[in-house]
C-alpha positions in Angstrom: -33.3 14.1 73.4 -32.6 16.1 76.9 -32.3 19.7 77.0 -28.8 19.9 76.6 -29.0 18.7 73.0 -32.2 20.7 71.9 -30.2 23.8 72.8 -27.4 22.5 70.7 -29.4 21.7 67.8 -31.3 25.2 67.8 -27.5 26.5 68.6 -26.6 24.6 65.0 -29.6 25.8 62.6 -29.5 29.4 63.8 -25.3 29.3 62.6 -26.2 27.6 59.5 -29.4 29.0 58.6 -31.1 25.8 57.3 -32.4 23.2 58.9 -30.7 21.3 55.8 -27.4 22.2 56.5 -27.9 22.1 60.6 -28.8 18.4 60.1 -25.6 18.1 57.6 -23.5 19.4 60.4 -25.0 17.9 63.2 -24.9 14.6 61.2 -28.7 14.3 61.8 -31.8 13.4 59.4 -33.7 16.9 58.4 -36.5 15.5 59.5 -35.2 15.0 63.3 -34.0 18.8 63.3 -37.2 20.1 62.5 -39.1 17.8 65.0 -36.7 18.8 67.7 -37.2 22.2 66.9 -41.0 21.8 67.2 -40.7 20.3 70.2 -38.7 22.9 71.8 -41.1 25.4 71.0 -43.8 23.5 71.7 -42.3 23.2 75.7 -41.7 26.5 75.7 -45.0 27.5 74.4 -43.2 30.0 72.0 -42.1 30.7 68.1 -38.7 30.5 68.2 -38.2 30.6 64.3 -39.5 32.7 61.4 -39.6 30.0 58.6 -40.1 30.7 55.0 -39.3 28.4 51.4 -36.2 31.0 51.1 -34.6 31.8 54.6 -35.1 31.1 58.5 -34.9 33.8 60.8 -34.9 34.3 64.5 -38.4 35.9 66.7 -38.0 38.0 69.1 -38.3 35.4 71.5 -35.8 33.2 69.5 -32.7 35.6 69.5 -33.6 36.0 73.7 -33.7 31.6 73.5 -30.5 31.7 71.9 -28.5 34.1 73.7 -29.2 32.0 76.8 -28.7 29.2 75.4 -25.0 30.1 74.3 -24.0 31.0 77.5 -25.6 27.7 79.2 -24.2 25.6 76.5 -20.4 27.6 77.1 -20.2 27.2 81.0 -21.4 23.7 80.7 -18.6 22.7 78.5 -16.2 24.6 80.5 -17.4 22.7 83.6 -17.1 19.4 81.8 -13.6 20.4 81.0 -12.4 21.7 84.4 -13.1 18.0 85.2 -11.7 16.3 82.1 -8.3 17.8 82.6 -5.8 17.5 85.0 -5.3 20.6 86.6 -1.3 20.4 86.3 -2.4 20.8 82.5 -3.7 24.0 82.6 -0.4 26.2 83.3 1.0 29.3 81.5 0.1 33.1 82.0 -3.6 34.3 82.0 -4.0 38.2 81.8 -7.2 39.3 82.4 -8.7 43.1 83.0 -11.5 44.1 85.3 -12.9 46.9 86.8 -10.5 47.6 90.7 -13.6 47.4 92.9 -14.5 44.2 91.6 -10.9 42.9 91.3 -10.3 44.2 94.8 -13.2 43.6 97.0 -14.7 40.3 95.3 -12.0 38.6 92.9 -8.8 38.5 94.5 -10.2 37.7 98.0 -11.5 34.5 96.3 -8.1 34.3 94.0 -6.2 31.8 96.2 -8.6 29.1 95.6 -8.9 29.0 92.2 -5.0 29.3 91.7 -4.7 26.2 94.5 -7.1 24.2 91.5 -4.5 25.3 88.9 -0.7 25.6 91.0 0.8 25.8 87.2 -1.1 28.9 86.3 0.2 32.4 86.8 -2.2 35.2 86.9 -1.6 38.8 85.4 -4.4 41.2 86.5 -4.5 44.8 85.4 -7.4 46.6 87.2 -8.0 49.8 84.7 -10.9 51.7 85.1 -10.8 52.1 81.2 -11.0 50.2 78.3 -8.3 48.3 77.2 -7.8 47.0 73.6 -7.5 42.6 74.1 -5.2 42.6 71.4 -3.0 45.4 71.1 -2.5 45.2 74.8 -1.8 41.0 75.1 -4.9 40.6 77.3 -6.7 37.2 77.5 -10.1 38.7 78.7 -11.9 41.4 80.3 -14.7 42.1 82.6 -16.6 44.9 81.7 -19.5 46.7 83.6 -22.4 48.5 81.5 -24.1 48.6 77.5 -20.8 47.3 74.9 -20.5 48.8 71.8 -20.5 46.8 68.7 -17.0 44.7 68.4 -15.5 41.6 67.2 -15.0 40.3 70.5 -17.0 37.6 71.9 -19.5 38.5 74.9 -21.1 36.7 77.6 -23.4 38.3 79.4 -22.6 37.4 83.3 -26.1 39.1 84.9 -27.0 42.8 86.0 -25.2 45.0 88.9 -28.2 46.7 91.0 -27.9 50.0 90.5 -28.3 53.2 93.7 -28.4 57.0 94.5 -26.7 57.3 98.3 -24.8 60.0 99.8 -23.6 60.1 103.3 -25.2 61.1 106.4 -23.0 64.7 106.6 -24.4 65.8 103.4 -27.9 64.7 103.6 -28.1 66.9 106.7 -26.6 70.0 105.0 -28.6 69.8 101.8 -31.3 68.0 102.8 -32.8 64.3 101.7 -34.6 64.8 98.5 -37.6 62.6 98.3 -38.2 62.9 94.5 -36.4 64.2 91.5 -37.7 67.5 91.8 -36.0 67.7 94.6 -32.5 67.8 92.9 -32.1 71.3 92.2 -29.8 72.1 94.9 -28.0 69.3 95.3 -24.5 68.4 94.0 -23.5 65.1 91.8 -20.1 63.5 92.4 -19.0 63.2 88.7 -17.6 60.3 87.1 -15.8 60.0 84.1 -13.4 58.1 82.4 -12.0 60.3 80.1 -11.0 64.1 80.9 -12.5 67.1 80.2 -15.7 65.6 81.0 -19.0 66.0 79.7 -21.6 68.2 82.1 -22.7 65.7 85.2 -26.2 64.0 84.9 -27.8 61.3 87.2 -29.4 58.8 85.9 -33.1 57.2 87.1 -35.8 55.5 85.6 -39.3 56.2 85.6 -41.9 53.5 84.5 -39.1 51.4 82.9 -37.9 54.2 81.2 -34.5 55.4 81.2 -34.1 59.2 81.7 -31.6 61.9 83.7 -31.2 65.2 84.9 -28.6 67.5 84.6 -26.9 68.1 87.9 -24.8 70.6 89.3 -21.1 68.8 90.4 -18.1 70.2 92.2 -15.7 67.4 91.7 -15.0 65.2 88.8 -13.2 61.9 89.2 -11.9 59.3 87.1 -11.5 56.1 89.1 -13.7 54.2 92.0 -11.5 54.5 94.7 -11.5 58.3 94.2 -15.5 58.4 93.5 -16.7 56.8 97.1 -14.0 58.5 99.3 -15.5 61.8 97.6 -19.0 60.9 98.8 -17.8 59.8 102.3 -16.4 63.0 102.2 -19.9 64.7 102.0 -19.3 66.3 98.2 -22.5 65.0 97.0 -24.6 62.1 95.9 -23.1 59.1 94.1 -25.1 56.3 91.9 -22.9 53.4 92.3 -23.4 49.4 92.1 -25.3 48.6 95.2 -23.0 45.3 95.9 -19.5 48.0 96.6 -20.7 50.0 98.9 -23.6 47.5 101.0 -21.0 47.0 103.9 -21.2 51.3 104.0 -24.8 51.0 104.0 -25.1 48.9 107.0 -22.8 50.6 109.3 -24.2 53.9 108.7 -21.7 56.0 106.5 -23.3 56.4 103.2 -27.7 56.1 102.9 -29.7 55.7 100.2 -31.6 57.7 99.0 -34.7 57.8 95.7 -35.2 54.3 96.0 -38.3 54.7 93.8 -36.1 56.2 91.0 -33.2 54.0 90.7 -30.7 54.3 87.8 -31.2 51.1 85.3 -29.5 48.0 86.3 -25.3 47.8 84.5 -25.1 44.5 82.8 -21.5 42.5 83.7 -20.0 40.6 80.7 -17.3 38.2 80.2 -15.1 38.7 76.8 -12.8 37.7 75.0 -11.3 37.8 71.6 -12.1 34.7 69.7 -14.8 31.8 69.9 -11.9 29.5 67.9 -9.2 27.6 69.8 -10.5 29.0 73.4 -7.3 28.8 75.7 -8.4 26.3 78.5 -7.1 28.6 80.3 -9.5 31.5 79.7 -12.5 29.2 79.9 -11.8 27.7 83.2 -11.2 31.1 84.7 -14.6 32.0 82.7 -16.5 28.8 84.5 -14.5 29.9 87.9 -15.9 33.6 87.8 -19.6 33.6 86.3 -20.1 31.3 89.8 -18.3 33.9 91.8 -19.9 36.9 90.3 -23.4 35.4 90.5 -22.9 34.4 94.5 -21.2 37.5 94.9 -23.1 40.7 93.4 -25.3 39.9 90.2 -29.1 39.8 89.6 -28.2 36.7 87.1 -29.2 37.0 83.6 
C-alpha cells in the first residue's frame, strides 16, 4: 500500500473512530486497517493513535499527521480532477475574497493564466480588508491571513507569511534605528486596524519563541494596506508588515528593516470555504491553482 492510501486509511479511522467501522467504510478487513496503521507509525517512528477497548484518540503527533495529511490528500484530488475534466466543463461564476495586497500584487498578475485553462469561468473578486460572512454575502471562498477563530467553515492551512518591523530611511534618521526593544520608547507605530475606534497600538515580537508586545505610541491609525505602507513611506513611523509586500521596497532603498532579532511571529495563510460536501469544481481547481501560486510566490509552506 503506497503513501497515498495509508494517509487515506488513517484519514478514515480518525472520522469514524474505530478501526471497525474505518475498515466497514473503507470496505477493508479490520485486520488490514490496523496493520496499515502500524505500519505508518512504524515509518514515521511515531504514535499516531491513543488506543483503548472503549475509544481511539489522536497524539499529539497524530492530530499534526492528520492535518497534513488532509490537505495533501485535498490538493491531490483536486490535481487529479483539473486533469479529469475538460476545462470547457468547469464554467459559471466563482467569487472569491482575499486580502488587496495579495489580490493585487500576486493573484491577479497571475489571473490570466488560470482563466486561459478555464475560458468558461468568470471570476468575481472582492478584495476587503475585513471579514466577510461566505454565506450571507454569496462568496465561494476566502483567503485569509492570521490565527481563525472557531467556525463551521472548512480551513486549509496554505503556509506562513514571514513576518517584519521596517520603517523608511527619513524616519530612521529623525528618531533614530533602535537596535533592541528597549529602544522603542520614543518611537511611533503606524497603527492598523480593521475596525474603528481602535484599540491602543502595540508591536508585536517574539522572544525565545514566545510571543509578546509593547505598547507603542501611534500618530496615525489606518484601516486598509494601501493606506498602512504609503504612511510608512511617508516617515510616520514603523510598520510590521508581511515581508513578501513590501521586499521590492526593501531592495531599492525606501523602507529598511529593522529588529531583525525580534521579529513578530509568522501569519498563517488559509484557504476556506463553506462546506467539505458537494465541493464546486470550481472552488477546488481555483484551490489547486492558488496553494501553487501562494507557495512559489510568498509562503514559508506548511
Amino acid at each position: 500500500m503506497d503513501r497515498i492510501q495509508q494517509m487515506e486509511v488513517f484519514i478514515q479511522v480518525m472520522e469514524s473512530g474505530s478501526f471497525t467501522k474505518a475498515a466497514e467504510a473503507l470496505n477493508m478487513p479490520r485486520s488490514t486497517i490496523s496493520t496499515v496503521i502500524q505500519t505508518l507509525e512504524n515509518r514515521l517512528g511515531v504514535q499516531l493513535l491513543h488506543r483503548t477497548t472503549r475509544q481511539l484518540t489522536a497524539t499529539q503527533d497524530g492530530m499534526r499527521y492528520l492535518e497534513t495529511a488532509n490537505t495533501l490528500i485535498q490538493q491531490f484530488n483536486a490535481t487529479e480532477r483539473m486533469f479529469q475534466s475538460e476545462p470547457h466543463q468547469i464554467q459559471g461564476r466563482l467569487r472569491i475574497d482575499m486580502p488587496s495586497r495579495i489580490a493585487r500584487r500576486i493573484v491577479i498578475p497571475a489571473l490570466p493564466d488560470f482563466l486561459s485553462l478555464y475560458p468558461q469561468l468568470n471570476i468575481e473578486l472582492s478584495m476587503k480588508d475585513r471579514m466577510v460572512d461566505l454565506v450571507a454575502d454569496g462568496v465561494d471562498c476566502v483567503i485569509r491571513v492570521g490565527e481563525l477563530s472557531d467556525s463551521e467553515l472548512i480551513c486549509q492551512k496554505l503556509g506562513d507569511l514571514e513576518v517584519i518591523h521596517c520603517a523608511s530611511p527619513g524616519y530612521l534618521a529623525a528618531f533614530g534605528i533602535p537596535e533592541s526593544i528597549d529602544d522603542l520608547s520614543h518611537h511611533h507605530l503606524i497603527h492598523y486596524a480593521i475596525q474603528m475606534p481602535a484599540q491602543p497600538a502595540n508591536l508585536a515580537y517574539q522572544t525565545d519563541g514566545e510571543s509578546l508586545s509593547v505598547p507603542m505610541q501611534s500618530r496615525i491609525t489606518v484601516d486598509n494596506a494601501e493606506a498602512y505602507i504609503a504612511s510608512a513611506l511617508a516617515g510616520m513611523g514603523i510598520i510590521e508588515i508581511p515581508k513578501y509586500d513590501v521586499q521590492h521596497l526593501l531592495e531599492n532603498n525606501t523602507l529598511q528593516e529593522i529588529l531583525p532579532d525580534s521579529k513578530p511571529g509568522a501569519l498563517p495563510l488559509s484557504f476556506l470555504y463553506p462546506s467539505r460536501k458537494n465541493l464546486s469544481l470550481r472552488v477546488d481547481v481555483f484551490r489547486a491553482w492558488i496553494s501553487q501560486l501562494l507557495a512559489t510566490t510568498c509562503l514559508n509552506q506548511a
